[in-house]
C-alpha positions as CSV (number, residue, x, y, z in Angstrom):
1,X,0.0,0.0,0.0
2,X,1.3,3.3,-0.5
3,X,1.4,5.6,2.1
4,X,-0.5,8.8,1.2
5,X,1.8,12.3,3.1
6,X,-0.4,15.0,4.2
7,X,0.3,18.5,3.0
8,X,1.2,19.8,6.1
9,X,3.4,17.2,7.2
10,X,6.0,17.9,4.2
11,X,9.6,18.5,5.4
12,X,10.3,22.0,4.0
13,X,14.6,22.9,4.4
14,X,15.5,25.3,6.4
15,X,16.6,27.1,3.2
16,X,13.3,27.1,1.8
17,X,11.7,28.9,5.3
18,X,15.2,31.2,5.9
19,X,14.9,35.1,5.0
20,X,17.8,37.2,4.3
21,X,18.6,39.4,7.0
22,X,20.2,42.4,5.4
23,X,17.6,45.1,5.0
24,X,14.9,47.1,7.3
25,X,13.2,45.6,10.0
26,X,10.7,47.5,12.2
27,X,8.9,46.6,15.6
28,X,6.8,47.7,18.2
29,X,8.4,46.9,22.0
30,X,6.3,47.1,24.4
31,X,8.2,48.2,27.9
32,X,6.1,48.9,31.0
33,X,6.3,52.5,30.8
34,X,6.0,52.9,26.8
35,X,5.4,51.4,23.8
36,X,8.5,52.4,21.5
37,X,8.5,51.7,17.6
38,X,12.2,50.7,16.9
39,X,14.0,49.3,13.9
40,X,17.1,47.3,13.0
41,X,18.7,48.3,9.6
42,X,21.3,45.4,8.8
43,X,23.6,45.5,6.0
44,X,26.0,42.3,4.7
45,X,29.4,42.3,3.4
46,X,31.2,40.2,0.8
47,X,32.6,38.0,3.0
48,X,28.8,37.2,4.5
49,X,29.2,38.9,7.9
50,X,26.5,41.3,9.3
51,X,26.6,45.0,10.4
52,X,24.2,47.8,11.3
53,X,22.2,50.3,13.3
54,X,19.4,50.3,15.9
55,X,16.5,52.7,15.9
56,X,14.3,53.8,18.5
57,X,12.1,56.6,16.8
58,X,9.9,57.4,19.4
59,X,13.1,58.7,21.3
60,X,14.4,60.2,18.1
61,X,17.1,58.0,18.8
62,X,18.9,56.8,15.4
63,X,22.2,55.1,14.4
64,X,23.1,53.3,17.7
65,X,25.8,51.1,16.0
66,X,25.6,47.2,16.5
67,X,27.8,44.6,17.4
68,X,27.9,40.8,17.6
69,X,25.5,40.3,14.5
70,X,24.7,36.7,13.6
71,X,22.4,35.5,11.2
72,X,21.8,32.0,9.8
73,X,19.3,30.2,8.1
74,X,16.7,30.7,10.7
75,X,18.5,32.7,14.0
76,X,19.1,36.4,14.2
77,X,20.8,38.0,17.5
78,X,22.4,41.0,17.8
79,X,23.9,43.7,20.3
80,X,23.4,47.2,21.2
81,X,26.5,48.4,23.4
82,X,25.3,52.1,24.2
83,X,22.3,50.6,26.0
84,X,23.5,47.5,26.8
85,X,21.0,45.4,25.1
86,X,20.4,42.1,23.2
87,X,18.2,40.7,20.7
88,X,17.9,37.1,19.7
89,X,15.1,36.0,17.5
90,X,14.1,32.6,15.3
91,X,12.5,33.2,12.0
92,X,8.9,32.7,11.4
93,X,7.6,32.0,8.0
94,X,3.7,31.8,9.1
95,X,4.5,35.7,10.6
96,X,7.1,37.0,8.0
97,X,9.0,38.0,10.8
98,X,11.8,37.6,13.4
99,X,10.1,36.8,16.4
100,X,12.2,37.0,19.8
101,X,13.4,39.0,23.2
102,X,15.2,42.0,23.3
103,X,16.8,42.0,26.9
104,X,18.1,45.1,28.7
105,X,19.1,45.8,32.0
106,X,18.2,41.6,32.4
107,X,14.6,42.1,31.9
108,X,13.6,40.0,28.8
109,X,10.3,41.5,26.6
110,X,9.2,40.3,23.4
111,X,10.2,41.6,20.1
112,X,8.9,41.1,16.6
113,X,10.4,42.4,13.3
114,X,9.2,43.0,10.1
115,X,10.0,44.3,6.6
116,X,9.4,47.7,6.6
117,X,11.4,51.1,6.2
118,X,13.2,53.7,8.1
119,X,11.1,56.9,8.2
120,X,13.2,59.5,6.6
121,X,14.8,62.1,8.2
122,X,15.3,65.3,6.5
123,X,18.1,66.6,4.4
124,X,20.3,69.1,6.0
125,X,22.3,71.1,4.0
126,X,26.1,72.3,4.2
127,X,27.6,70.3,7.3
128,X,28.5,67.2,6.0
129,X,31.7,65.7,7.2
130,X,33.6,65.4,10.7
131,X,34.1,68.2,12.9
132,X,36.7,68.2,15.7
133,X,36.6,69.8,18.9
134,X,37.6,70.1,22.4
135,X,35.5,70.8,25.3
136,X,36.3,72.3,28.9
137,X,33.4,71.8,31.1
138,X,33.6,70.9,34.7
139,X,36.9,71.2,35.2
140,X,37.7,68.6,32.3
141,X,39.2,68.9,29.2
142,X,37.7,65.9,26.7
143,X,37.8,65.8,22.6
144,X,34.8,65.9,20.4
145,X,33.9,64.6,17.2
146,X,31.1,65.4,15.6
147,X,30.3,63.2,12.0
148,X,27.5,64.6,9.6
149,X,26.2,62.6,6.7
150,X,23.5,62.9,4.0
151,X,22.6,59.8,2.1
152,X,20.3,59.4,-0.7
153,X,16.4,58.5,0.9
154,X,17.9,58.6,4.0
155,X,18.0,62.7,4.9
156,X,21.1,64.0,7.0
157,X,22.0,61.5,10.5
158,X,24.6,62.7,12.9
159,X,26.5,60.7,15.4
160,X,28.9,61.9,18.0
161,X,32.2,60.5,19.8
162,X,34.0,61.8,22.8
163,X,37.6,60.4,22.2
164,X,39.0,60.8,25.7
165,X,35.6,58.8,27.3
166,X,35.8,56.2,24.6
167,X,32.5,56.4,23.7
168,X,31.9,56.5,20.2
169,X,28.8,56.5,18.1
170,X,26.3,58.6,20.7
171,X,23.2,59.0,18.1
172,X,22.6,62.9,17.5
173,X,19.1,63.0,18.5
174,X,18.3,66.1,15.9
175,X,20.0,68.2,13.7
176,X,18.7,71.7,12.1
177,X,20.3,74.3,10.4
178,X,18.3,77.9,10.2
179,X,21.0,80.2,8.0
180,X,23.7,80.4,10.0
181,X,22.4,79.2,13.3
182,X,23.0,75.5,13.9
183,X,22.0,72.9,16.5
184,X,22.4,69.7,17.7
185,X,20.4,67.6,20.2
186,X,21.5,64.8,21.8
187,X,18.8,63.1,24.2
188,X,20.8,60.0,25.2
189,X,23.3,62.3,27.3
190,X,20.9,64.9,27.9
191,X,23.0,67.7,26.1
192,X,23.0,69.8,22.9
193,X,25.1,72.1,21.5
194,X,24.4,75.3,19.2
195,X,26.5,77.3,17.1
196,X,27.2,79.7,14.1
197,X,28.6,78.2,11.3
198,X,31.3,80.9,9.4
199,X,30.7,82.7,6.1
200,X,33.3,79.3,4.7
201,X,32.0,76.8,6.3
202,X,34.6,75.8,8.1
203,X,33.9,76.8,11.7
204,X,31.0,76.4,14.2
205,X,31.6,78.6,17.4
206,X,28.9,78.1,20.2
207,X,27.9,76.6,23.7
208,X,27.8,73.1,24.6
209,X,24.9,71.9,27.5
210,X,24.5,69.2,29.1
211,X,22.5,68.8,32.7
212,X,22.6,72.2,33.6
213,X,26.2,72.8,32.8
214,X,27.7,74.8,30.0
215,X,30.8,76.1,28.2
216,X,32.1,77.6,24.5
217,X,32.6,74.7,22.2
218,X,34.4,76.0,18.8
219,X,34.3,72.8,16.0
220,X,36.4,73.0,12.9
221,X,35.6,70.7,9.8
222,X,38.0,68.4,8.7
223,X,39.4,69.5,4.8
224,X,38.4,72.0,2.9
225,X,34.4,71.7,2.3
226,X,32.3,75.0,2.5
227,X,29.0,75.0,3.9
């Protein structure tokens, strides 16, 4: 007699269930104070490793750089130093999605991501590039580096670095240009900083802030680029 197989009992290979990982993902996480939308934008190399940025747009909180990526025919997991967090997911072909926990500060909550794309941000002109400065606040004399790019359907992100602290990628919150008058916010370490860029270009001279504290921050772009 032969043995008549069910549909839903076929063996599918993992291959035939996997999804590729580079690209936009997008998810709601649900935390007991919030519900924040947040995305993973994941990009592969040549040699088949993983990189990328974390979003959390409700905090206007953009380019938090990852680390650890993995991602095989059915797993993804990856890490988010700044705020010390984790995500490890399975693939689900019924859901189209990545379904997992993101874990931060030991606390577990569920995660899904799906296909979807980044909201843009808008283009802001003249201060692409990296712009170097130093900083005396609080009796403490640390480097800054401010980096400033505009990418096609993406509008203008900013990140920040403070060399001497050894923390590097800090997402610029928000960015605006009015004229002359520049600013930038950065939420995640509670400080901004506003200036006025010269008639080149070259130069923005202003304050720095940050929790109630302030002093003259003068950043110079590196090269020759007007603004």
């Amino acid at each position: 007699m032969i043995a008549i197989v069910a549909v839903s009992s076929i063996y599918l290979p993992a291959s035939v269930l996997a999804e590729e990982a580079a690209g936009d993902w997008l998810g709601v996480l649900k935390t007991p104070r919030a519900e924040l939308h947040v995305g993973a934008r994941l990009r592969k190399a040549s040699d088949g490793s993983y990189t990328g940025d974390f979003a959390s747009f409700d905090q206007s909180a953009r380019n938090l750089k990852l680390s650890d990526v993995t991602a095989s025919a059915d797993s993804l997991a990856f890490t988010v130093p700044l705020v010390s967090s984790r995500y490890e997911a399975r693939w689900d072909e019924r859901r189209k999605a990545w379904v997992g926990s993101w874990t931060q500060g030991g606390t577990p909550l569920p995660l899904e991501l799906t296909r979807g794309a980044f909201p843009v941000v808008p283009v802001v002109q003249g201060l692409d590039g990296d712009w170097d400065g130093t900083l005396e606040i609080g009796g403490q004399r640390l480097r800054l580096v401010f980096h400033v790019t505009t990418a096609a359907g993406e509008g203008t992100t900013a990140s920040l670095d403070s060399v001497d602290q050894q923390a590097n990628g800090i997402p610029i919150t928000a960015l605006s240009r009015e004229g002359a008058q520049v600013k930038f916010d950065i939420k995640v370490i509670q400080g901004d900083f506003q200036g006025t860029l010269d008639a080149a270009g070259r130069t923005l001279t202003g304050t720095w802030t940050q929790a109630g504290n302030s002093g003259p921050l003068v950043l110079t772009r590196r090269g020759a680029a007007a603004g």
